[in-house]
Structures are given as C-alpha cells and as structure tokens.
N, C-alpha and C positions, 0 to 999 in steps of 0.2 A: 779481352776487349776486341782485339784483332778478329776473331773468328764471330765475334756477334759486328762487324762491320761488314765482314764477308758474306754474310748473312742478309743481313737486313740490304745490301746491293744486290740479293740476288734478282728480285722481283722486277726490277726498274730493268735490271738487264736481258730480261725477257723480250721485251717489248712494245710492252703496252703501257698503258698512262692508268697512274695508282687513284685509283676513286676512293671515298672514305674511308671504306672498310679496311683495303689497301693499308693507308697509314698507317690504320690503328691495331695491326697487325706486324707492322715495321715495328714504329715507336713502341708496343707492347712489347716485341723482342729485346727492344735496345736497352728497355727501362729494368731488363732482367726477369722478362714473366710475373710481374706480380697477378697474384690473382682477381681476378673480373670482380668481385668482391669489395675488394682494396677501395676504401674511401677515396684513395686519389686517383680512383679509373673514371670515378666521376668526372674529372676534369679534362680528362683525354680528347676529347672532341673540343674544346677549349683550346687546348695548345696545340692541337692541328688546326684550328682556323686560327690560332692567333699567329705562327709561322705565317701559313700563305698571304694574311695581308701583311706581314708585317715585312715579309721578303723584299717586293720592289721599291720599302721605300727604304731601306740598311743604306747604309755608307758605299759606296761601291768605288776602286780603286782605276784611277786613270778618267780622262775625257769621254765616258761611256755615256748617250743617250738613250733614257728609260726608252723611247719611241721604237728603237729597235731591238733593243733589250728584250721588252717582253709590248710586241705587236698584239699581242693576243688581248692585252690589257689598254687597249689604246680604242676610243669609241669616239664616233662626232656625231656631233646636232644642231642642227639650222633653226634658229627661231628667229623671228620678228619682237624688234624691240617696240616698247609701247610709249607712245605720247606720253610727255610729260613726267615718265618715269623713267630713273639714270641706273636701273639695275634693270638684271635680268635673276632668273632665279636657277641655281647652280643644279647639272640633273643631279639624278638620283643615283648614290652610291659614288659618287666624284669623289677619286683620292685628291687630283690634283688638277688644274687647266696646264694644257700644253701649249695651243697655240689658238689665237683669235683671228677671227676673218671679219670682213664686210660686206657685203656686194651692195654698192651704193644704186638700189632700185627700191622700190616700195611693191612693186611685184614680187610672186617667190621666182628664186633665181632657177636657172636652168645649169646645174651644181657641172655636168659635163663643159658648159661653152662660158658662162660668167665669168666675168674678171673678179676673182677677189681680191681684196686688198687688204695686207698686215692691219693686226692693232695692235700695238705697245702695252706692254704690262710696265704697271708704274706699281712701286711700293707704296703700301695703305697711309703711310705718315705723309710721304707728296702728293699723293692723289687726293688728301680730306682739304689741301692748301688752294686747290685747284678755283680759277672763278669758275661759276657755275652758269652766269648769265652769258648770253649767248647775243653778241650782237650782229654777227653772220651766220647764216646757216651751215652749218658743218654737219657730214656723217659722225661715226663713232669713230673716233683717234686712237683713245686709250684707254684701259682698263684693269682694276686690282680687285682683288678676292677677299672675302671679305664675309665670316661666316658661311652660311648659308647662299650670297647672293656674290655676285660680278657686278663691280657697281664699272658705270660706264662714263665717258666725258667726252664730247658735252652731252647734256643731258639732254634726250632726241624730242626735236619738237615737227611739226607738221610738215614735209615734203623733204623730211631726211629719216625716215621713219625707215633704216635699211635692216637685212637681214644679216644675222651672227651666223656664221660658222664655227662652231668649238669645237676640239680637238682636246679629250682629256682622258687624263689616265682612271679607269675602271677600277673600283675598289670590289675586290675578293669578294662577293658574299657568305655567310657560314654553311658551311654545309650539315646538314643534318642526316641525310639518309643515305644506308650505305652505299650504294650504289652510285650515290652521286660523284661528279668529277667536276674537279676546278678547272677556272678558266686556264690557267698556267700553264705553257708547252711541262712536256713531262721530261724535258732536259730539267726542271728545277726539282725532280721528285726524291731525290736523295739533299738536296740541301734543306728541303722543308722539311723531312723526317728526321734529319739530324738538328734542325733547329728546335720544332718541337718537343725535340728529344728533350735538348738543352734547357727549355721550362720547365718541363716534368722533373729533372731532376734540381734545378733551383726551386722548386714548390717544395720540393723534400730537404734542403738545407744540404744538399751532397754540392757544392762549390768547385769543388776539381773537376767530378763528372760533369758538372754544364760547363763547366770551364771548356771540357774536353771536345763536348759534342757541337758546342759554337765554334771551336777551332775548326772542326770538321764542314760543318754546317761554309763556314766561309771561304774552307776551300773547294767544297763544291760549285758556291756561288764563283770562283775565280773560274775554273775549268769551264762553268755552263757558258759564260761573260765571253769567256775567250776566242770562239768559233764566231758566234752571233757576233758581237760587238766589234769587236778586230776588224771581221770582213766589211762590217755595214759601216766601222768608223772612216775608212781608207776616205782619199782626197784624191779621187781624179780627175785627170789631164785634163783642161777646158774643152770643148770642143768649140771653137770660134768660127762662125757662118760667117762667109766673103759674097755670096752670089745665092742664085739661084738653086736650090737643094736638088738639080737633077742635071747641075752644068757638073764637069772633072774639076773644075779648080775651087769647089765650095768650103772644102777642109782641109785645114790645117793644123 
C-alpha cells in the first residue's frame, strides 16, 4: 500500500495541477489497475467529481474559514432586487452564501467607492415569523436561503429598491474532458485522489480500503488547511488612527 501512495504522490509533486485525466490515472493506480474494461471504470469520473465537490464542504477541524480555505471557490454578484418581490434568485452552481451586502441606492453602485452595508442571515424557521408589512421604508436588513432563492426582509418596495452584493461559495462543476482542470488550488490534489479513491473502493464493498483511503484523504485535507488557514486565521494587532495619517503620532 505504501509504495502505491508513493506513487500516486508522485504527479502532484511535479508541479503542476492534476486536470482529469490526471486523476483518473491517480485513482486507476490506487484502485490496484483494474482494467479499463472493469464495469466499475465506468464510474471513475463519478468519484472524481464526487471528491471535488464534496471536499469543501467535509467537516474541517478548528476555527477555519472556507473564504480563505479555498478563494478559488469564493465568487460575488451584484443584483438589484425587484419591487414587490422579497427574494432574489440564488446564481448558478451556489454551494452556499457567504456574506450579503446592500448599498442603500437604486442606482448601480460604484463597487470601488460605495458604502455597503451587512445583511444578517436569519434561520428559515425565524425568518417565515417575520412581519412582512412594512410601515417604514426600510433597505434589505436580513436574509435566509431557502432552495433555490434568498428570500429577503422587508420585502423591497419603491425608493428602497437597493443593490445585493453576494459573496458565495462556488460549487465544482463535473468535469468531463480530460484535459479539463478544477477550480481547486492543486494543494488539494492528493486529498481529492485519495477521497475518490475512497468511493471506488466503498462501491466495491472493500470497507477497510475506503476506510484507509478517507484516513488518508483527511490527512491531506489537515496538511493543505494548515499553511492556507493558520496564516489567514491569525488576529492582528489593531492598528488604531489618532490623527492625521501623514502626522508622526498617528499610530499606535
């Protein structure tokens, strides 16, 4: 098992980032060479796309945020929300919403100089309690997910008609051709080889072997976590403005 580990790490540590074929060159090694043939090759690009999305969204240990975890997977989009309608409609491919914005104008905002302003994610079971009638004009406050849509509160009516800013994590799409490469830094290309290892061989009923290859699989996931996350998690020193930013006594 050792020397098909050694192996199947050799690729990644070349240099470059594993595009399909890639994997399915890995995962063929790990799974023992079955022949191309084999009924269960047909599922191989299966359990290589089912690894890469199913990666960022695993259990991950410690205070770690996906946002810097995997950047690569992190997109936003500015819409305008519509009269008389209290949702918006979720894009395309959204694993999840990170964070929501405002900018309290009915012009589009100018995304460099605008002020945005938070909106609060409220859970779907407090958010359906919510009144819906609106006796002062209010922007968008708060917001929960909900299918397909971002239902919003209060629900926008005429001279608070402002723009969203969403901020949400990118779902993997499947890859089909070889050539093609995931979105994913390819610090995670030994954890997703070994994950998907770990299906291929739970499709075949070998229990210790996936057992094996998710141990492995999550200790890649620890290693990749550990540089990215660690550094981006750190909490520094305030820097607190007293004056003028071009006088000597502004920092402290």
């Amino acid at each position: 098992m050792s020397q098909l580990l050694q192996k199947a790490a050799s690729v990644t540590e070349r240099g470059w980032k594993l595009n399909l074929q890639g994997y399915r060159d890995q995962v063929t090694l790990l799974l023992g060479n079955p022949p191309s043939a084999h009924p269960m090759m047909g599922l191989l690009d299966s359990w290589i796309n089912n690894a890469l999305r199913d990666l960022p969204q695993r259990t991950l240990p410690g205070p770690f945020d996906r946002r810097t975890l995997f950047p690569e997977l992190t997109r936003q989009t500015v819409v305008q929300v519509v009269e008389n309608q209290a949702w918006i409609k979720c894009p395309e491919f959204m694993l999840a919403p990170l964070e929501m914005f405002v900018y309290y104008s009915e012009d589009p905002p100018d995304l460099d100089f605008a002020q945005a302003h938070p909106v609060t994610m409220q859970d779907w079971e407090t958010f359906q309690v919510l009144n819906r009638n609106q006796t002062d004009k209010n922007w968008t406050r708060l917001y929960s997910w909900f299918d397909d849509r971002l239902c919003l509160w209060p629900t926008p009516v005429a001279g608070t008609l402002g723009w969203i800013s969403l901020f949400y994590l990118f779902e993997q799409p499947d890859m089909t051709v070889p050539e093609q490469e995931p979105f994913l830094n390819r610090r995670w290309d030994r954890a997703v080889t070994f994950l998907a290892t770990a299906y291929g061989e739970a499709a075949q009923n070998h229990k210790e072997r996936s057992a094996f290859f998710e141990n492995e699989a999550n200790k890649q996931v620890a290693l990749a976590m550990n540089w990215r996350g660690m550094h981006e998690q750190r909490t520094p020193d305030g820097v607190v403005i007293y004056d003028d930013v071009s006088t000597s006594g502004t920092y402290d």
